[in-house]
Each structure stands twice: as C-alpha cells, then as structure tokens.
gemmi code that builds the backbone of each chain (N, CA, C; Angstrom):
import gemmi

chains = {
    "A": [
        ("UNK", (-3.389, -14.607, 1.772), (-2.794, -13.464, 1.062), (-1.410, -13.133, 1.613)),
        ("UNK", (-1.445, -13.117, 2.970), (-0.161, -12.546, 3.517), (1.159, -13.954, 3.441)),
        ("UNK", (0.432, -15.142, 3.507), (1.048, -16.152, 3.039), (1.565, -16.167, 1.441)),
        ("UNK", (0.813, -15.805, 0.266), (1.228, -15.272, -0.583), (2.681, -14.529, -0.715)),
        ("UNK", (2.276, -13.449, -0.080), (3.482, -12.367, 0.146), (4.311, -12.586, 0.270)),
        ("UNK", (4.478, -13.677, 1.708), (5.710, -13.892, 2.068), (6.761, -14.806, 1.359)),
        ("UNK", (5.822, -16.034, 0.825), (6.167, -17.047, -0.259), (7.353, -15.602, -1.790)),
        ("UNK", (6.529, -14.940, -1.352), (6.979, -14.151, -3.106), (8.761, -13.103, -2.705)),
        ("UNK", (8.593, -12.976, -1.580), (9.418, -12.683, -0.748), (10.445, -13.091, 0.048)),
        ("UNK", (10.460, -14.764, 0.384), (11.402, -15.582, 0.511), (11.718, -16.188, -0.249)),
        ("UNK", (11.495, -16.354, -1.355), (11.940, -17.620, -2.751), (12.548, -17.115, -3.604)),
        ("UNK", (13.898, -17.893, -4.005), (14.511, -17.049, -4.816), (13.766, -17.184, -6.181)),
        ("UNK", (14.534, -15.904, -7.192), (13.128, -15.742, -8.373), (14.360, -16.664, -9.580)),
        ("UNK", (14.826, -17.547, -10.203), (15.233, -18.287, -10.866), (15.375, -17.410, -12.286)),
        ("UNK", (16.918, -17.332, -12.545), (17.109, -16.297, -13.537), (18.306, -16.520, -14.792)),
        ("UNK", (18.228, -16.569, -15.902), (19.240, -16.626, -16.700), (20.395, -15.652, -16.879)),
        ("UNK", (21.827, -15.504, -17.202), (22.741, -15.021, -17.237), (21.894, -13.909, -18.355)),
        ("UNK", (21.152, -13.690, -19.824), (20.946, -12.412, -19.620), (19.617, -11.687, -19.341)),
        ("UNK", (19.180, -12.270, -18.692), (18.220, -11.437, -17.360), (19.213, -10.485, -16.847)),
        ("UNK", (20.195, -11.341, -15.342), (20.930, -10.965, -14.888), (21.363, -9.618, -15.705)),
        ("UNK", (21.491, -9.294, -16.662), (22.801, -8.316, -17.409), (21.684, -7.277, -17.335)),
        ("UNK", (20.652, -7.493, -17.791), (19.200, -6.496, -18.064), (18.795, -6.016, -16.669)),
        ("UNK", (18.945, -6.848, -15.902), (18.245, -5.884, -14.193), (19.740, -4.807, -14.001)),
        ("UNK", (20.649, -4.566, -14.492), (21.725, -3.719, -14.489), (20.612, -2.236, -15.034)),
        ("UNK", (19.935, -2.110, -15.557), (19.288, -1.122, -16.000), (18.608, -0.408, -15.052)),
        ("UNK", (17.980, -1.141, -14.481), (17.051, 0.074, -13.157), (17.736, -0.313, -12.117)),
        ("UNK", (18.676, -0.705, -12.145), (19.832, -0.551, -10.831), (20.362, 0.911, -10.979)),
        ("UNK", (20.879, 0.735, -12.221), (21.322, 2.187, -12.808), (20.875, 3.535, -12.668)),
        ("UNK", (19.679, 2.928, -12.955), (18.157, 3.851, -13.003), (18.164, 4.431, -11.241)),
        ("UNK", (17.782, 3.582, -10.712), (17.989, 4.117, -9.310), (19.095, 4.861, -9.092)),
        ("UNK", (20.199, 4.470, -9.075), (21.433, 5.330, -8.569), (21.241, 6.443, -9.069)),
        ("UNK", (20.836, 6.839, -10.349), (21.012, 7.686, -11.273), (19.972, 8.989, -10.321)),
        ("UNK", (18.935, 8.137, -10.309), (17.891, 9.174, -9.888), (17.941, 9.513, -8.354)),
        ("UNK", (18.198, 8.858, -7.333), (18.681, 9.326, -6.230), (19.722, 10.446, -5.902)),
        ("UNK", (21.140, 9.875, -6.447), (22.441, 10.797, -6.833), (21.547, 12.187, -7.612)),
        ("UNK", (20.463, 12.246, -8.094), (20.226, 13.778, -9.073), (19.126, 14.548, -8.044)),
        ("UNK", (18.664, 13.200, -6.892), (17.493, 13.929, -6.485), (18.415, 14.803, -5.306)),
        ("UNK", (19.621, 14.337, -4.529), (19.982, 14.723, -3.115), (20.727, 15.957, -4.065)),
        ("UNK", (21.665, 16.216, -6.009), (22.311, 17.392, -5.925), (21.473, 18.701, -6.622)),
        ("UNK", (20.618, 18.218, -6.989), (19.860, 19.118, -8.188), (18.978, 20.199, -7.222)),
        ("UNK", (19.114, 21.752, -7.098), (18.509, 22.443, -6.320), (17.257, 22.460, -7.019)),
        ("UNK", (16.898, 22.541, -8.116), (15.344, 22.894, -8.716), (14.829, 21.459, -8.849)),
        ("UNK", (14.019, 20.759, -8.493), (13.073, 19.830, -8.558), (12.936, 19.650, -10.375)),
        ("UNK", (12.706, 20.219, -10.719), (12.513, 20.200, -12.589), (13.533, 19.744, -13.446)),
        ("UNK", (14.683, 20.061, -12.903), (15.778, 19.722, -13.766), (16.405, 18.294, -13.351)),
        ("UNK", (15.877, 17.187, -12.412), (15.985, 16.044, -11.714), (15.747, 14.926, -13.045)),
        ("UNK", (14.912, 14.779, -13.753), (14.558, 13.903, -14.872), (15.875, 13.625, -15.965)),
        ("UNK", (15.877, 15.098, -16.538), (16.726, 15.163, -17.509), (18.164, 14.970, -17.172)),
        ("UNK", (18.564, 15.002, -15.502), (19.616, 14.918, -15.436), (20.119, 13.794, -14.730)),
        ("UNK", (18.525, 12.730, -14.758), (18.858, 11.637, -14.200), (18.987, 10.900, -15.572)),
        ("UNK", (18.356, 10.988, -16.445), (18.623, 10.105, -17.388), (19.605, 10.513, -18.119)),
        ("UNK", (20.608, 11.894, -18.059), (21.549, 11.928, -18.507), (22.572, 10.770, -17.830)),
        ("UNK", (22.744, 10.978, -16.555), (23.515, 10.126, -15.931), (23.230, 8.791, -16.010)),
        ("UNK", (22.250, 8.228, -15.839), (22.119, 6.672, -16.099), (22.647, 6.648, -17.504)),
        ("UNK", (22.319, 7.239, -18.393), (23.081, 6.312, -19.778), (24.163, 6.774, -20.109)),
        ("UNK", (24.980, 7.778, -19.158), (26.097, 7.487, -19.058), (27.242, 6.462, -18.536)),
        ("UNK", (26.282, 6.364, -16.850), (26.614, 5.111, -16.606), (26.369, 3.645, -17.048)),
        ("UNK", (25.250, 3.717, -17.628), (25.482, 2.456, -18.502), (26.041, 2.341, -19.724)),
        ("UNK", (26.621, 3.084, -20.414), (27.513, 3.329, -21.506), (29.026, 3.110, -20.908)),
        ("UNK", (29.360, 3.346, -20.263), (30.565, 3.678, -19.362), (30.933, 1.790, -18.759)),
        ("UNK", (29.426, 1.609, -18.267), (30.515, -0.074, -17.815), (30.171, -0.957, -19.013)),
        ("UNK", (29.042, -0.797, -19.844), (29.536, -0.939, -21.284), (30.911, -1.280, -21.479)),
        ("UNK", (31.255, 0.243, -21.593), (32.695, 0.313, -22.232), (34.015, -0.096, -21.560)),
        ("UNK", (33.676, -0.536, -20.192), (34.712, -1.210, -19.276), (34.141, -2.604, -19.656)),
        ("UNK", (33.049, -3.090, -19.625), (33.273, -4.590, -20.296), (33.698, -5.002, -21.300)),
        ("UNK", (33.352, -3.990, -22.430), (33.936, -4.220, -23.674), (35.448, -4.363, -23.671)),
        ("UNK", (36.073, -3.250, -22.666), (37.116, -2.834, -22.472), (38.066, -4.386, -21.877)),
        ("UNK", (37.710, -4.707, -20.935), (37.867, -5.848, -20.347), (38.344, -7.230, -21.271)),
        ("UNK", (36.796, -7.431, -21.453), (36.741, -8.257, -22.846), (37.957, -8.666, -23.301)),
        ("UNK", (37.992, -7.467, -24.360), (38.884, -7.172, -25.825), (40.715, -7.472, -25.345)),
        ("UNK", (40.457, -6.880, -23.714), (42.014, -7.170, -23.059), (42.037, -8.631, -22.896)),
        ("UNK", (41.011, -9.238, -21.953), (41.174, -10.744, -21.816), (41.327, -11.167, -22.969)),
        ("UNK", (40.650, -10.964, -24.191), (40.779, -11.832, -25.545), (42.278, -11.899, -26.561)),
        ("UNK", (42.827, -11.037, -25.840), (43.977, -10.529, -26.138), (45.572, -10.894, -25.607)),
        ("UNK", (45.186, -11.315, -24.313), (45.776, -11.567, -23.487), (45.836, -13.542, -23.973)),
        ("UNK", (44.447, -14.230, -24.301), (44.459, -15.635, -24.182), (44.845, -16.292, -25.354)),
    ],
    "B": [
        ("UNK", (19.789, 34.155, 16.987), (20.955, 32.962, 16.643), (20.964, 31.805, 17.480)),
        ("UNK", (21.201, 32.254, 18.630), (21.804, 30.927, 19.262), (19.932, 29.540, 19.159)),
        ("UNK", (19.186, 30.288, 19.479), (17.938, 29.887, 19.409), (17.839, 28.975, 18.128)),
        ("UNK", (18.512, 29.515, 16.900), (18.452, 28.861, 15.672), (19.524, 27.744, 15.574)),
        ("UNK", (20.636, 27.803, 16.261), (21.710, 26.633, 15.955), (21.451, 25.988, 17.498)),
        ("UNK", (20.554, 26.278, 18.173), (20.147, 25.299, 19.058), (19.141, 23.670, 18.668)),
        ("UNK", (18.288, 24.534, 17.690), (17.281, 24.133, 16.386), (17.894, 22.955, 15.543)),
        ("UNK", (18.839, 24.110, 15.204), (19.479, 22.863, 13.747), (20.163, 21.926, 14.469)),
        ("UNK", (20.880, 21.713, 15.941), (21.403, 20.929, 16.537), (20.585, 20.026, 17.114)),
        ("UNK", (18.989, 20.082, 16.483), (18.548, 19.077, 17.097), (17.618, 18.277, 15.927)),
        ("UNK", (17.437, 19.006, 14.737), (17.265, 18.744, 13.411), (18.175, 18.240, 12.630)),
        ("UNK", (19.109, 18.010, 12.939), (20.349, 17.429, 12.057), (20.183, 16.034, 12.844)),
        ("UNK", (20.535, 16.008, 13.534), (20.556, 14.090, 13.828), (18.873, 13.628, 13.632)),
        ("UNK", (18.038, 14.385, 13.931), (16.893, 13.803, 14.578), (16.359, 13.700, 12.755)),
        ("UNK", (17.093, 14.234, 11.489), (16.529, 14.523, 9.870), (17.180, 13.164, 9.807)),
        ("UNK", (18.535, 12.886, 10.119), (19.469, 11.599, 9.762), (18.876, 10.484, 9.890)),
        ("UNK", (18.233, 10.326, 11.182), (17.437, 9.112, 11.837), (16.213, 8.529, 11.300)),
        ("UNK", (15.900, 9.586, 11.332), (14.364, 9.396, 10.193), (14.677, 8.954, 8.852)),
        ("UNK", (15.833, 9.600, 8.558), (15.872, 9.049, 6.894), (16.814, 7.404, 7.134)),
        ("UNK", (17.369, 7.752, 7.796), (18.072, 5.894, 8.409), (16.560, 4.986, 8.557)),
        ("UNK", (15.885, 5.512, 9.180), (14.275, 4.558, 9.569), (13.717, 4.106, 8.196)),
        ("UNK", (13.741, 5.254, 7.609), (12.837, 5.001, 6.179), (13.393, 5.741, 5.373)),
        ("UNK", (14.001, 5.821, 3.753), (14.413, 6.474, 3.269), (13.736, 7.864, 2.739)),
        ("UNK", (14.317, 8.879, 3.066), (13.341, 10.091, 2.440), (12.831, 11.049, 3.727)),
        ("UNK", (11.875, 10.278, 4.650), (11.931, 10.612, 5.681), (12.044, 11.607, 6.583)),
        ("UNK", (13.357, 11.725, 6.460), (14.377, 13.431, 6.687), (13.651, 14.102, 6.421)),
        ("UNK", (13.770, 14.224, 4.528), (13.331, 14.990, 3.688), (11.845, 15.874, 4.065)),
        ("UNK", (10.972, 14.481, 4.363), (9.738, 15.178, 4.066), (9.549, 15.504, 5.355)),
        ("UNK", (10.419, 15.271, 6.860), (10.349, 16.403, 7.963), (10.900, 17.408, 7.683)),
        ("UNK", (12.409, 18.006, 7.153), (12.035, 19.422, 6.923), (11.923, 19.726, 5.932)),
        ("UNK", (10.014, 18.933, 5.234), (9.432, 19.834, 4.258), (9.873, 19.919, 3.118)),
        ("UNK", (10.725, 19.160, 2.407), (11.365, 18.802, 1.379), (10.210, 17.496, 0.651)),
        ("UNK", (9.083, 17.668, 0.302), (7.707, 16.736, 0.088), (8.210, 15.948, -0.631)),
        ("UNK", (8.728, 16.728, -1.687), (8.649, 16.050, -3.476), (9.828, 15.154, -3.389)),
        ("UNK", (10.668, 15.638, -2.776), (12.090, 15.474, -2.428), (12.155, 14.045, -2.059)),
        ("UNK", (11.155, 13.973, -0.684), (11.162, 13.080, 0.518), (10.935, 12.059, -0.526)),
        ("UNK", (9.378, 12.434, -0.866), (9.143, 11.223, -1.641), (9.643, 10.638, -2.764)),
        ("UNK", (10.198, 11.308, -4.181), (11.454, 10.490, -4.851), (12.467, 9.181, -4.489)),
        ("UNK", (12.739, 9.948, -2.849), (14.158, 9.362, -2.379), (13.354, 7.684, -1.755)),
        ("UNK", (12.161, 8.528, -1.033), (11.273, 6.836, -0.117), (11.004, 5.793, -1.371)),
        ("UNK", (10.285, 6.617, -2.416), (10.235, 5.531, -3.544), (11.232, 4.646, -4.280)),
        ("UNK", (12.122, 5.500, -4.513), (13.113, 5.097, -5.108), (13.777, 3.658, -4.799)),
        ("UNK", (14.476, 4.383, -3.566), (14.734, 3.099, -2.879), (14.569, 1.809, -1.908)),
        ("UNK", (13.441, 2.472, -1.157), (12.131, 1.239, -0.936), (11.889, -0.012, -2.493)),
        ("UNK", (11.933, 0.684, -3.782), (11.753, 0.112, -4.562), (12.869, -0.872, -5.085)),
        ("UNK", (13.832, -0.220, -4.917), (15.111, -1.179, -5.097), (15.326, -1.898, -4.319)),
        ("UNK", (15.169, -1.822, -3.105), (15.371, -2.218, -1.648), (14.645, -3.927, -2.219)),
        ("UNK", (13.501, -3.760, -1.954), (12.463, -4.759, -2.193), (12.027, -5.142, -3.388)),
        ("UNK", (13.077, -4.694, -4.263), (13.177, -5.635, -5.872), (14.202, -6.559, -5.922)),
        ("UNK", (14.886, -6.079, -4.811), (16.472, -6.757, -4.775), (15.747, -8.209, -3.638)),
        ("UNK", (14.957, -7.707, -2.705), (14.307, -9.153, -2.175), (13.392, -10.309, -2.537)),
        ("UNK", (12.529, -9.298, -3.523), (11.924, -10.074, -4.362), (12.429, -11.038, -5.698)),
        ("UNK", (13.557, -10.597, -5.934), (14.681, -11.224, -6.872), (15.383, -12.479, -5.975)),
        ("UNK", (16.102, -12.219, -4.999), (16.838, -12.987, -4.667), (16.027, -13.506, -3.263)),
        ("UNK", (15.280, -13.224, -2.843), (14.605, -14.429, -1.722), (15.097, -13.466, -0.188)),
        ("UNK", (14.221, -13.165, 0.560), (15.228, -12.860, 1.621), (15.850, -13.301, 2.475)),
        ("UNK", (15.486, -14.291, 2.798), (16.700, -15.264, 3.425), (18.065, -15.700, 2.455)),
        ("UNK", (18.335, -15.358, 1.272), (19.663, -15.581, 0.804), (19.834, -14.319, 0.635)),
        ("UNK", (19.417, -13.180, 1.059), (19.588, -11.818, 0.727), (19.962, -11.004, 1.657)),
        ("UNK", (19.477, -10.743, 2.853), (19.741, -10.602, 4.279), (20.017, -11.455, 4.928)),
        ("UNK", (21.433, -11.527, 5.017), (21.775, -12.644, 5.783), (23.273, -12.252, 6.175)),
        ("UNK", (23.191, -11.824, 8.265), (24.180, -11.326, 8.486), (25.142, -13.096, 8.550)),
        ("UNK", (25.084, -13.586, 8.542), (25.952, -14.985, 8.699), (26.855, -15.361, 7.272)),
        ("UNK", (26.046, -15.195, 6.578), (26.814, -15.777, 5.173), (26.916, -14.348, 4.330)),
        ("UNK", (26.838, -13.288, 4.322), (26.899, -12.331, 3.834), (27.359, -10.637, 4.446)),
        ("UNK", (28.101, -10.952, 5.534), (28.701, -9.974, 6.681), (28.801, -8.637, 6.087)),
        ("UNK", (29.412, -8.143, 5.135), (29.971, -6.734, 4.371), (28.580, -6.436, 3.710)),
        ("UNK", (28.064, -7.486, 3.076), (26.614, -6.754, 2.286), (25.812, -6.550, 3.466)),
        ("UNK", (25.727, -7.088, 4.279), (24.607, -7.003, 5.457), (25.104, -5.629, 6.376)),
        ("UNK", (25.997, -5.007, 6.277), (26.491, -3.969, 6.761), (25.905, -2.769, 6.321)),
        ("UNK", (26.304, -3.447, 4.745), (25.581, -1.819, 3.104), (24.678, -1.611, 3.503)),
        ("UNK", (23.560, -3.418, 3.669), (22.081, -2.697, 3.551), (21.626, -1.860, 5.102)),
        ("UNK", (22.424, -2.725, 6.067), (21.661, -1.367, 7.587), (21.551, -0.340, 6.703)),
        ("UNK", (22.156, 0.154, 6.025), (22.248, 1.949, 5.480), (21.096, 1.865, 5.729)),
        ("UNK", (19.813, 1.263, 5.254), (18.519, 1.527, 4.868), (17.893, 0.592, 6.021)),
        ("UNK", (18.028, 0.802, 7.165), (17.532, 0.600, 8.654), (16.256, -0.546, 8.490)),
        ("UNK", (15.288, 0.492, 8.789), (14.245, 0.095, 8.826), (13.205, -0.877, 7.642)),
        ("UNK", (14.204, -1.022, 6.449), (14.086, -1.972, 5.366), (14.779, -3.347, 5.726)),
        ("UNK", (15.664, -3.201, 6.010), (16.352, -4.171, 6.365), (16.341, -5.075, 7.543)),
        ("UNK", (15.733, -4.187, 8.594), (15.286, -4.793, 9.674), (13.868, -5.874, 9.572)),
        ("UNK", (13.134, -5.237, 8.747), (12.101, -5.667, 8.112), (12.188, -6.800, 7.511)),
        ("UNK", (13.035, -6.726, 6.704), (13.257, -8.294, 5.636), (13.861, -9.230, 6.691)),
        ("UNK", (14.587, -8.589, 7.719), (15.366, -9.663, 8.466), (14.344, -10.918, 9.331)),
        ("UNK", (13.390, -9.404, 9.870), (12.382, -10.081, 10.955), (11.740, -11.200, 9.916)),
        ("UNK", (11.782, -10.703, 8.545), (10.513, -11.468, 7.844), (11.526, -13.139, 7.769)),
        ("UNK", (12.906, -12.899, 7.233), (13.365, -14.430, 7.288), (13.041, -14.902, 8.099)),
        ("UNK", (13.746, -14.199, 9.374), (13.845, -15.071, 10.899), (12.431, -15.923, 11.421)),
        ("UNK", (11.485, -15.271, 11.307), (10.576, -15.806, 11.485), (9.448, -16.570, 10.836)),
        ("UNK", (10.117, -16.547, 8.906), (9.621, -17.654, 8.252), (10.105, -19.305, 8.741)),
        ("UNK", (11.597, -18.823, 8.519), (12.632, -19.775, 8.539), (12.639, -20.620, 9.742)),
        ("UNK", (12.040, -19.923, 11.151), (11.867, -20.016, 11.610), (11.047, -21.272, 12.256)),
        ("UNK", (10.014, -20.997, 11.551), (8.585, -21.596, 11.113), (9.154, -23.373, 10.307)),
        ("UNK", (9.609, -23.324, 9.285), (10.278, -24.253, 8.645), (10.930, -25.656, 9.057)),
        ("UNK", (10.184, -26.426, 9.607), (11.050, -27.686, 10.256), (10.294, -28.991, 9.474)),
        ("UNK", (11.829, -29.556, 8.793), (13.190, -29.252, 9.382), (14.174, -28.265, 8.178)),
        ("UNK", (14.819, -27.867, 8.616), (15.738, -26.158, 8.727), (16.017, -27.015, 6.243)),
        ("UNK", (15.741, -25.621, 5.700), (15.643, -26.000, 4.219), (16.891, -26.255, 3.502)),
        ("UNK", (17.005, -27.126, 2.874), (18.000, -28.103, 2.460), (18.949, -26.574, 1.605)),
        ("UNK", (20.050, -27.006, 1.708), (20.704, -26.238, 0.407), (20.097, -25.705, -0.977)),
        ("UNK", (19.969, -27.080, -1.573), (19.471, -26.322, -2.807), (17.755, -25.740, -2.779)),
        ("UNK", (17.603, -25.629, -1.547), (16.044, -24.651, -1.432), (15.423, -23.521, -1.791)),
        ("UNK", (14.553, -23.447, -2.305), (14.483, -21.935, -2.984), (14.674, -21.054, -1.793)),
        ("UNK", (14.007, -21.090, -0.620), (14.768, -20.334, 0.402), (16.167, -19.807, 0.468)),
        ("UNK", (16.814, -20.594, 0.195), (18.128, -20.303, 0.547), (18.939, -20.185, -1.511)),
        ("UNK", (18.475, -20.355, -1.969), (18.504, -20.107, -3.307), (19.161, -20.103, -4.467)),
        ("UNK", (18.898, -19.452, -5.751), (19.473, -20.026, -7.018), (20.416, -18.966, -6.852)),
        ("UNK", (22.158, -19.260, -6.942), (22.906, -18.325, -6.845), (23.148, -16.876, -7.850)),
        ("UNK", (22.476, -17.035, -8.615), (22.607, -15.758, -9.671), (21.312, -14.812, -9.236)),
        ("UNK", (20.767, -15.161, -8.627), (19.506, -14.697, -8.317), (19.448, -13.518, -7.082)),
        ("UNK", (20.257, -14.557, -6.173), (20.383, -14.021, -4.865), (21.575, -13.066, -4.915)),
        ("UNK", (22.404, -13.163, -5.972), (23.888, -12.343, -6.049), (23.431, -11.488, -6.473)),
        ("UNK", (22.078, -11.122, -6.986), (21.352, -10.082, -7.641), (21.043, -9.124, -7.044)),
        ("UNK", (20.017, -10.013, -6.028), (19.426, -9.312, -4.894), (20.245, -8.731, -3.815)),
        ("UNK", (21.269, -9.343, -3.549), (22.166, -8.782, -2.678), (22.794, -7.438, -3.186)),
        ("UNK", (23.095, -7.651, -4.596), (23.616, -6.170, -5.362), (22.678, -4.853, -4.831)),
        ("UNK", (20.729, -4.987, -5.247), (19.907, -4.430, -5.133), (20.062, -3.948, -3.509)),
        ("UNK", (19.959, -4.830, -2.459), (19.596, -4.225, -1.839), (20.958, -3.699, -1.031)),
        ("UNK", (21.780, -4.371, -1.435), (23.144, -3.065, -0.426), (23.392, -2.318, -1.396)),
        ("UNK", (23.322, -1.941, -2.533), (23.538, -0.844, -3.628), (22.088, 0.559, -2.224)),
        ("UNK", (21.031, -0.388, -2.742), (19.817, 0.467, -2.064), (20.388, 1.242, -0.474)),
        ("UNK", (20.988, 0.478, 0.424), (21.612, 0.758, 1.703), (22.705, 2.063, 1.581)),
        ("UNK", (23.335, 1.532, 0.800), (24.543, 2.677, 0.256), (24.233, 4.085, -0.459)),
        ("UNK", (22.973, 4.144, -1.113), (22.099, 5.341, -1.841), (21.761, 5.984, -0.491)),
        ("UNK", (21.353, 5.369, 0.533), (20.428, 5.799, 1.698), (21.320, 6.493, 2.576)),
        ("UNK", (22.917, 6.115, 2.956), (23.662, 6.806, 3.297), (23.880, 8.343, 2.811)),
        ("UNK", (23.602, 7.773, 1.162), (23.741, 9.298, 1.018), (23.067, 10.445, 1.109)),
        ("UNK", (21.665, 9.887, 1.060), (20.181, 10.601, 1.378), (20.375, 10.953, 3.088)),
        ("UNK", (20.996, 10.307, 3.946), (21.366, 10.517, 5.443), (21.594, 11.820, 5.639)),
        ("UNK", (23.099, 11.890, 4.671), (24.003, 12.523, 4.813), (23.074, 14.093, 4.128)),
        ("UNK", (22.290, 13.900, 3.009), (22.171, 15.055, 2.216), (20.826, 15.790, 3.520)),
        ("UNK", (20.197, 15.223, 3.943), (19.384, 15.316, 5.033), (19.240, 16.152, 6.130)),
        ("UNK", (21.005, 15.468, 6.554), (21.543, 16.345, 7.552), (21.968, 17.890, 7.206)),
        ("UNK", (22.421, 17.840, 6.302), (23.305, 18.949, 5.527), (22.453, 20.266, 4.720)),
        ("UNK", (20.720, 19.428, 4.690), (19.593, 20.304, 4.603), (19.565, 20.783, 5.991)),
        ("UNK", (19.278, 20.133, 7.066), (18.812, 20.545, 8.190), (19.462, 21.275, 9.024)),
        ("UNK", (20.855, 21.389, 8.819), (22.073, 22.056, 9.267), (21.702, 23.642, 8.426)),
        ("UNK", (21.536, 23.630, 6.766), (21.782, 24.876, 6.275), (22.675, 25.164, 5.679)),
        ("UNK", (23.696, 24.164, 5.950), (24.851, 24.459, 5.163), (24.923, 24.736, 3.517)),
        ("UNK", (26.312, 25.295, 3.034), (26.129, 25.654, 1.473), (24.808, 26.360, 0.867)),
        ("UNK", (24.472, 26.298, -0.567), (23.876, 27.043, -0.572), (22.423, 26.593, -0.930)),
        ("UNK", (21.954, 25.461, 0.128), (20.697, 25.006, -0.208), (19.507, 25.747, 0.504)),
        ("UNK", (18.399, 26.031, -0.401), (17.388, 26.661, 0.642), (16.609, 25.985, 1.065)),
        ("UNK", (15.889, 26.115, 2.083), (14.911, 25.311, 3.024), (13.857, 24.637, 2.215)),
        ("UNK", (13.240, 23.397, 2.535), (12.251, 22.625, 1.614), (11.145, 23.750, 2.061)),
        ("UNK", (10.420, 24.318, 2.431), (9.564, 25.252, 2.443), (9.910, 26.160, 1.527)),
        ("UNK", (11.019, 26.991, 1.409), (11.313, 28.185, 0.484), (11.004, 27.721, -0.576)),
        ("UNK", (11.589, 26.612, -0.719), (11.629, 25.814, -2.098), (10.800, 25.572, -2.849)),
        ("UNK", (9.414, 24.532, -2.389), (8.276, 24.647, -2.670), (7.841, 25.829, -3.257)),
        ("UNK", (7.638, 26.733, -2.337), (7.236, 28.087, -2.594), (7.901, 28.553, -4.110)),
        ("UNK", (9.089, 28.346, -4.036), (9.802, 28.868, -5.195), (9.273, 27.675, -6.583)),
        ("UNK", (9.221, 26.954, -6.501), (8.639, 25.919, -7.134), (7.245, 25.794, -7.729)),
        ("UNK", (6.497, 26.561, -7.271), (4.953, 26.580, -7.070), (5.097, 28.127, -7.972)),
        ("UNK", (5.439, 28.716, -8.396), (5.121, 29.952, -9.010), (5.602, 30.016, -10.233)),
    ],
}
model = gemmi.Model(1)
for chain_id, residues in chains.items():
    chain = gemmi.Chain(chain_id)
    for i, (resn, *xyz) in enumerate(residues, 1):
        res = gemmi.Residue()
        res.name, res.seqid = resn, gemmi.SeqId(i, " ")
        for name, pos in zip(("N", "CA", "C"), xyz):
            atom = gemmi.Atom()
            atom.name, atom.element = name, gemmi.Element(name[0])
            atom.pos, atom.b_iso = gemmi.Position(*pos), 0.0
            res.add_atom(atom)
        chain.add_residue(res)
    model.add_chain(chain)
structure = gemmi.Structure()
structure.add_model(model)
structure.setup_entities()
C-alpha cells in the first residue's frame, strides 16, 4: 500500500496541452479561496467572495491571453 | 498591559511557525477553527496535487529548480516532506533513473506541478503573515474566540 503511494507520488502523471490549460481552474480556485479566507472578517461571506474572485481571475488571464494572442497575430 | 504585549510577543512568532510547519496551524492555535482549517485544506491540497501531477522528484528539486524550491519552503513542513519522500525513494533506485524516467519526468507535467506547489508555498506566506497579524491584534480583527462566538448566534 505504502509502496502504492509512493509510486503515485513520484511518477510524473503524463498530460496533454489542454489538460494543462484546465488544471488553471483549481489553481485559481485555491488562490481565490485562501486570499478570501486570510481578508474576509465574517466566515459566511468567504464562498461568495471566493468565487467572485476566481472568475474574475480567470476571466482576466482569459483576457490577457486573448489579449496576447490577437497582438502576436498581429504583429506576424 | 505589559502582561498582554508580553503574550502577543510570544504568540506572534510562535502563530507564524506553526502555520510555516503546516498551513493553517497558526490559525487553529489562536482559535481561529474554521479559519485554520480552510487554510490546512486548501493548501495541503494544492500542495500535493501539484506532486501528484508532476512526480516529486521533478517537483522538489532544490538542484534543478532553485527559485521554485525557495516558493515552496513557504509551506515548510510540506515540502520537507515531499523532499524526504524523493531523497529516499531515489535513493533506493540503482542505478540513478535515466532522463526520460517517469521519476524525473514528462515536462508539461512537472512544469505543472511545480506551478501547484510553489503557487501553494507563496499562499502560505500569506497565511504566515495573516497569522501573525491575528496574534499581534493589530487593525481591526477580532480574536478567533470572539469570533466564533459571534458566529455561532
């Protein structure tokens, strides 16, 4: 079992370019909810203002990739 | 007074350390429960999604990865953890695993994991910092006890 573990834990997990783009989501997710848990004084209002912020931030580098993008495509 | 900032002068580093050990930590020493635990889950979870993604030996790795291996100390006692766990797989391993080894790993994978877990290190700094700044008193936060209390009614 603990051989298990460790196997699942040293091996890298083999991933396609958009996997990769999709684990950007609960990366997000985390930041989002940490950053709301250390400013938010009432415990209750932590949810709504974590998922405000995550899909802001993921809207936001969205819009810097898009942003990016549209310049490189522009540029070539 | 002095009795009380004798207190917080020994609750402010000693909240930091704990949450450096384990994330949250701090929190749920001064009594901040709900708090503590959000912050331990949270990023324990990222911490060790980011290893389970990218392998920890291509993930923690102060040799080939110096600046990320810095981020993740943020989160101490995670990191120390994954380290002991390479060192002493890898360890184990003779003879030492070829390049393209899953050990040492598929590069999109491990660039992943490395994101996860020094992103996770860098959150934990800030949980350090918010820790201390409970345990100090400063601004206008009230004590994880008041809080509760205020919370509970």
């Amino acid at each position: 079992m603990s051989g298990i573990t460790a196997g699942l834990l040293l091996a890298t997990t083999a991933m396609t370019g958009g996997q990769h783009a999709l684990l950007m989501f609960p990366l997000c997710l985390s930041i989002a909810v940490v950053y709301k848990t250390t400013r938010c004084d009432d415990l209750r209002d932590i949810p709504l203002a974590a998922i405000v912020l995550w899909v802001t931030i993921v809207l936001g580098m969205y819009g810097v990739g898009v942003g990016l993008w549209a310049l490189f495509s522009v540029m070539a | 007074m002095a009795k009380a900032q004798e207190h917080a002068a020994v609750q402010m580093p000693l909240a930091g350390l704990l949450s450096w050990i384990l994330p949250g930590l701090g929190h749920l020493y001064l009594g901040h429960r709900a708090r503590g635990l959000i912050l331990l889950i949270t990023i324990c979870a990222t911490f060790w999604t980011g290893i389970f993604i990218g392998g920890s030996a291509a993930t923690v790795n102060p040799h080939s990865r110096k600046a990320w291996f810095i981020a993740q100390l943020g989160t101490g006692g995670n990191t120390l953890a994954a380290y002991a766990l390479t060192a002493s797989t890898l360890r184990r391993l003779t003879p030492a695993p070829a390049e393209d080894s899953p050990f040492l790993g598929h590069w999109l994978s491990a660039d992943v994991g490395v994101h996860y877990t020094g992103i996770a290190g860098l959150l934990n700094l800030l949980v350090i910092l918010d820790a201390m700044a409970r345990a100090d008193g400063s601004g206008s936060r009230e004590s994880g006890r008041a809080q509760e209390v205020k919370g509970g009614k």
